[in-house]
N, C-alpha and C positions, 0 to 999 in steps of 0.2 A: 504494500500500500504506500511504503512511503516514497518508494521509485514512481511509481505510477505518480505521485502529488510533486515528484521534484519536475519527473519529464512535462506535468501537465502546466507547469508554471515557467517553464523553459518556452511552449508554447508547441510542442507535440501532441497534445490531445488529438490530432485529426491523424495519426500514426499508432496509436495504441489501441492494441486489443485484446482481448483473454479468450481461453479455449484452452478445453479438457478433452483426456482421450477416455473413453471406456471401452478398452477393447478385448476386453476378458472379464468371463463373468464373474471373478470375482472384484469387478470395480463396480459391480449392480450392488445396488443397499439389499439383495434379496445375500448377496455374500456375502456381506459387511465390509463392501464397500462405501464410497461417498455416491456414487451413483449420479444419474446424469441429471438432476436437478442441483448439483450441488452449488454450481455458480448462483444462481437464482436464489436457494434457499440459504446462501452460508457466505458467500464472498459479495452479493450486494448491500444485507444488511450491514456489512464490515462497511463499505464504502460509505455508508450512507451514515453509519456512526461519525465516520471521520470527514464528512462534511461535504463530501460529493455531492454535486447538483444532481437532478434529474435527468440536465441537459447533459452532464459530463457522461455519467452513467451512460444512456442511449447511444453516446458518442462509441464510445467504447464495447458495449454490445453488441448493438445493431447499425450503427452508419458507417464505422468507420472498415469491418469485415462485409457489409454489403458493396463498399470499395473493391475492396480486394477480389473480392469471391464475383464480380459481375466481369465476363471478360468481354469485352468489347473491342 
């Protein structure tokens, strides 16, 4: 978090983004893994502790890998 808060004040937010792999069952919460909610249920509440906007949040979610991931 606190890389993510140095780069986003550097003026990177439009470059940063997060992503998890589950690629074995025992990364499913049914193995007692984190499972593929974990971003959503475990590392945005963290962001949002530590003062994350909504807008930064989204940024990093969904805008900034919809970048990435659209090839044009």
């Amino acid at each position: 978090m606190e890389r993510f808060e140095q780069l986003i004040e550097w003026g990177f937010l439009d470059r940063l983004l997060v992503a998890q792999d589950v690629c074995m069952k025992t990364d499913t919460t049914a193995y007692g893994g984190k499972g593929y909610a974990h971003i959503l249920e475990n590392i945005v509440p963290r962001m949002r502790k530590r003062g994350f906007t909504q807008k930064q949040i989204d940024a990093i979610l969904v805008d900034n890998p919809k970048k990435i991931l659209t090839f044009v």
